[in-house]
ZADO-633930 format. One record per residue (C-alpha): y negated, z negated, x; residue number from 0. Coordinates in nm, 3 decimals, decimal comma. Layout:
! residues N
+---------+---------+---------+-----+
|   north |      up |    east |   n |
+---------+---------+---------+-----+
|       Y |       Z |       X | NUM |
...
+---------+---------+---------+-----+
***
This chain:
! residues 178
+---------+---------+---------+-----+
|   north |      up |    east |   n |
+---------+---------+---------+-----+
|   0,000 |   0,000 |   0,000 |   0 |
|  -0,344 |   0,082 |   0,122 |   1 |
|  -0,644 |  -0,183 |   0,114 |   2 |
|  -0,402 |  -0,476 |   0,267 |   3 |
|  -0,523 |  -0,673 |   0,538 |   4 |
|  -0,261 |  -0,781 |   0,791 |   5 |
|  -0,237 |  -1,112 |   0,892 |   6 |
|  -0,146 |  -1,378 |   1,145 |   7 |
|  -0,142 |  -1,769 |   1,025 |   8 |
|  -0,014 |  -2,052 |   1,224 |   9 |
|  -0,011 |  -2,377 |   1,031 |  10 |
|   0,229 |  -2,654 |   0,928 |  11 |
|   0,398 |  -2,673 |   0,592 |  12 |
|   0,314 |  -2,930 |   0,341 |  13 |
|   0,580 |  -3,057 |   0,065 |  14 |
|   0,899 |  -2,830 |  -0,007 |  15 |
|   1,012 |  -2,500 |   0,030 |  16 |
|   1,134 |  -2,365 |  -0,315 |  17 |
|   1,415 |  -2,083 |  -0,296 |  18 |
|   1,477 |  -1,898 |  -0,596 |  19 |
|   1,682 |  -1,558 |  -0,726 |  20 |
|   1,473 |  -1,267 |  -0,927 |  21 |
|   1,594 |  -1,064 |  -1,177 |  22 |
|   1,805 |  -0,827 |  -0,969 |  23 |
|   1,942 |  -1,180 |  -0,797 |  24 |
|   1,752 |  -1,100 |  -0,495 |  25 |
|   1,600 |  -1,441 |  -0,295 |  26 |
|   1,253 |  -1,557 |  -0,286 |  27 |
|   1,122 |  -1,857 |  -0,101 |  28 |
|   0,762 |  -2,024 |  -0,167 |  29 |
|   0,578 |  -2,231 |   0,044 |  30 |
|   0,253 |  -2,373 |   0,120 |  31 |
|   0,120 |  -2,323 |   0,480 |  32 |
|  -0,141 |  -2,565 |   0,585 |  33 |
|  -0,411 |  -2,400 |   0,852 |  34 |
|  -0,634 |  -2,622 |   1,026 |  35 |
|  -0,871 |  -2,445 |   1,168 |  36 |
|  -1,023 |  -2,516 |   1,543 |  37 |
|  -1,417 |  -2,520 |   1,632 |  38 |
|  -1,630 |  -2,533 |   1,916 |  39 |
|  -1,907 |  -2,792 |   1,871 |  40 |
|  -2,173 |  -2,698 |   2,194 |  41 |
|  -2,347 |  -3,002 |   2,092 |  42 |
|  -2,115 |  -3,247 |   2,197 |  43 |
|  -1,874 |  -2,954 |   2,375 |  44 |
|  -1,588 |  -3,103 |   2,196 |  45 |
|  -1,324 |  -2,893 |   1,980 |  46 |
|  -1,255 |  -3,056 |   1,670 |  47 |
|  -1,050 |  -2,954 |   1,356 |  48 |
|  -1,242 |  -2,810 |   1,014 |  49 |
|  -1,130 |  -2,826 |   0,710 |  50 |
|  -0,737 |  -2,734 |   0,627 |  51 |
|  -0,715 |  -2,402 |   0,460 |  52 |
|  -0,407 |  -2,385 |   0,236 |  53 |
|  -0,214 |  -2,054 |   0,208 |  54 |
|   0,088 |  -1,975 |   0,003 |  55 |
|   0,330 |  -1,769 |   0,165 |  56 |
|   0,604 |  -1,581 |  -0,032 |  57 |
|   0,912 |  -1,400 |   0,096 |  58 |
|   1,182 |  -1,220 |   0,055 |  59 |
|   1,564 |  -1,099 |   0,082 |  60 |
|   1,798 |  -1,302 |   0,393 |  61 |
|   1,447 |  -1,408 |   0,536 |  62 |
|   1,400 |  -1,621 |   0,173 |  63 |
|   1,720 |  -1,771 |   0,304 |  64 |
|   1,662 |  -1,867 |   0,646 |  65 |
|   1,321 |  -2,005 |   0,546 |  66 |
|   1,458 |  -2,241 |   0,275 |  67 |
|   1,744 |  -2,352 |   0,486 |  68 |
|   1,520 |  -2,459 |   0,850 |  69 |
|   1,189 |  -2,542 |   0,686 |  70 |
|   1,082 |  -2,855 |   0,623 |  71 |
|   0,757 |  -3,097 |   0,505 |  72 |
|   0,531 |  -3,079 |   0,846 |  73 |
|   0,710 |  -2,814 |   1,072 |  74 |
|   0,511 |  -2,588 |   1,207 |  75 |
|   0,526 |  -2,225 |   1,159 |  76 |
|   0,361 |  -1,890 |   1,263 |  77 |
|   0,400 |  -1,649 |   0,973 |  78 |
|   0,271 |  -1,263 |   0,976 |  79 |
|   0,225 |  -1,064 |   0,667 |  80 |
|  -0,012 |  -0,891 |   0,441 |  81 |
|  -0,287 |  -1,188 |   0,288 |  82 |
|  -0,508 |  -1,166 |  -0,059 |  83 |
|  -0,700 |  -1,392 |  -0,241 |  84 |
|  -0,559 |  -1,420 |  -0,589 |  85 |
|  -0,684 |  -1,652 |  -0,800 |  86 |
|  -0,896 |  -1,843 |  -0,592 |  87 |
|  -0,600 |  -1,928 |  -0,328 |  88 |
|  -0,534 |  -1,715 |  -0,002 |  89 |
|  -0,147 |  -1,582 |  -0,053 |  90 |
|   0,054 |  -1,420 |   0,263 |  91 |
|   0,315 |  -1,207 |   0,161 |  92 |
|   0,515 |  -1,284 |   0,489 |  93 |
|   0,654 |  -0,989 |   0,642 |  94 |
|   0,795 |  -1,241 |   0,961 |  95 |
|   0,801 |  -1,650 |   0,963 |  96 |
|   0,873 |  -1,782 |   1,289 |  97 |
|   0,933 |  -2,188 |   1,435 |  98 |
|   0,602 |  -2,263 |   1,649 |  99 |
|   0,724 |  -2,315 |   1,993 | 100 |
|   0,430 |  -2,482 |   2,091 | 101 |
|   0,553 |  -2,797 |   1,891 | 102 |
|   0,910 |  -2,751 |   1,796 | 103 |
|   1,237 |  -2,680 |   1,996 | 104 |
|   1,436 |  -2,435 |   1,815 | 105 |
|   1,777 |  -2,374 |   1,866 | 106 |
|   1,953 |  -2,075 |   1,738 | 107 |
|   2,335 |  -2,021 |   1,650 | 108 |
|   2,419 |  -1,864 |   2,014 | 109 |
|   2,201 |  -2,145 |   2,187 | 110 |
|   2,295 |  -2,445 |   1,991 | 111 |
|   2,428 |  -2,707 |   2,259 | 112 |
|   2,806 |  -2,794 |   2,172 | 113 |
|   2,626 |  -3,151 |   2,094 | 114 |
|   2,456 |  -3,109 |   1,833 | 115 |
|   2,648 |  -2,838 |   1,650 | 116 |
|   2,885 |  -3,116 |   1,628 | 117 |
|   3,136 |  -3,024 |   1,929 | 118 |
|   3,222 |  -3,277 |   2,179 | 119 |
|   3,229 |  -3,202 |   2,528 | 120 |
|   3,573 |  -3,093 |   2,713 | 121 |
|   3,720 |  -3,411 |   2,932 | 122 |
|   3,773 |  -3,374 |   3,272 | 123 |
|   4,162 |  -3,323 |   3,334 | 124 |
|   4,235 |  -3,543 |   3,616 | 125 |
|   4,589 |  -3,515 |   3,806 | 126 |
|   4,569 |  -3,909 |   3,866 | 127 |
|   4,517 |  -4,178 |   3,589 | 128 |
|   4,215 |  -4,429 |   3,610 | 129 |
|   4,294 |  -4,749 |   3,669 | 130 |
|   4,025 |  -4,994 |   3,581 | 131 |
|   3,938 |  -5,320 |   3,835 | 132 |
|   3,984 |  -5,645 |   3,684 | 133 |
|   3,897 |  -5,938 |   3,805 | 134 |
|   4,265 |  -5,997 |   3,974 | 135 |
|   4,301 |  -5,677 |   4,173 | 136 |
|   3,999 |  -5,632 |   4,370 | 137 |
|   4,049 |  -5,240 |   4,401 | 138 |
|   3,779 |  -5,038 |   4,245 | 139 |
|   3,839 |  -4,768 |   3,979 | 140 |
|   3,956 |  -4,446 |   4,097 | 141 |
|   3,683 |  -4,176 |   4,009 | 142 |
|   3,814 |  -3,823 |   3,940 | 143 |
|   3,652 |  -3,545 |   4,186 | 144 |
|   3,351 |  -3,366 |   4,084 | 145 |
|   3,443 |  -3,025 |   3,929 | 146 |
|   3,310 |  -2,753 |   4,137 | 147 |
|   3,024 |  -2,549 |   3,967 | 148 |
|   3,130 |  -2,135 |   3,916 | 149 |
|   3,045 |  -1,896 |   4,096 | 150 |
|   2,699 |  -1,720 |   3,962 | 151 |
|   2,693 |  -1,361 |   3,896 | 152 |
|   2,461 |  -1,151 |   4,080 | 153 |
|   2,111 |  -1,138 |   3,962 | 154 |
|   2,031 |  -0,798 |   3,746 | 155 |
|   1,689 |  -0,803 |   3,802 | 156 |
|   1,295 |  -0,941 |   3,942 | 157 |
|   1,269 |  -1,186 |   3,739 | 158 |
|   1,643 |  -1,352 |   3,766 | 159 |
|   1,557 |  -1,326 |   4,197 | 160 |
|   1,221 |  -1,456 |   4,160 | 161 |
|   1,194 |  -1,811 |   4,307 | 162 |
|   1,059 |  -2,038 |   3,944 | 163 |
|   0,728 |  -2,267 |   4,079 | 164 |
|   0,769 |  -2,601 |   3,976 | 165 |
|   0,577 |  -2,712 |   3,679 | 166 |
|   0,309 |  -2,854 |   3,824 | 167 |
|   0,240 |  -2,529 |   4,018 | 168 |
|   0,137 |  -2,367 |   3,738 | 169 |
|  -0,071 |  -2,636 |   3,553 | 170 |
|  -0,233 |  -2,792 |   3,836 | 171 |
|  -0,612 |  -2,730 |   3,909 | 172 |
|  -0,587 |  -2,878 |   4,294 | 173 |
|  -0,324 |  -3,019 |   4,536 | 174 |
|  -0,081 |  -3,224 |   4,406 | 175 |
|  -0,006 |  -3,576 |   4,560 | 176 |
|   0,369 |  -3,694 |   4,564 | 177 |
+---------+---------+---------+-----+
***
């Protein structure tokens, strides 16, 4: 459609995400995105936060899905899509809704550590049992050997070669004292 205006809103959510069917049984999420927005006060040369600008965003199909199912009150969010005032509210019709890195961790189904999707780690196979010291044998426990680390595959590219500067590297103004 002509006349849209494209749109990129980062913002938290506020209350619940609602997931319904239409008609044909096809998905639709609701949900209200909160946008604070940042200014620049020279007088005091201070950012502070203006008033929060609510925007109802509205999507569709396996994306209604995935919304409904990892949104919650307060996460924040960075959602792209066409926006229009309609009724006196700012609406997004999100094309894309995405976890804000900048405040969130997000784990996906291929990253997931085997923790938290509920997996507990392998034990160590050891060819000799532990014995545990008591107070009447004064040997110590017998600790299995470490497990040696694999072999890593050859690096494909630049960026896998490229030595990584330590954190502070990159966000310090000056030297850093250790």
């Amino acid at each position: 459609m002509s006349g849209e205006t494209s749109a990129v809103i980062r913002g938290r959510v506020t209350g619940i995400v609602q997931l319904r069917h239409t008609e044909r049984g096809t998905p639709a999420a609701r949900f209200t995105l909160m946008q604070v927005p940042r200014a620049y006060d020279s007088t005091r040369g201070q950012w502070h936060d203006s008033e929060p600008v609510p925007v109802i965003c509205t999507v569709l199909g396996p994306l209604a899905r995935h919304v409904a199912e990892c949104l919650t009150d307060a996460v924040h969010v960075i959602a792209t899509g066409n926006l229009a005032l309609r009724a006196g509210l700012l609406h997004l019709d999100s094309a894309q809704v995405g976890v804000d890195l900048a405040h969130h961790i997000a784990y996906i189904d291929d990253t997931l550590p085997a923790v938290l999707a509920g997996h507990a780690p392998a034990p160590h196979s050891t060819s000799a049992p532990l014995h545990r010291a008591t107070p009447a044998s004064p040997t110590p426990a017998v600790q299995p050997a470490p497990v040696p680390a694999p072999a890593a595959a050859a690096p494909a590219d630049w960026w896998d070669t490229a030595p990584p500067a330590p954190w502070y590297a990159v966000a310090a103004t000056g030297p850093t004292r250790h």
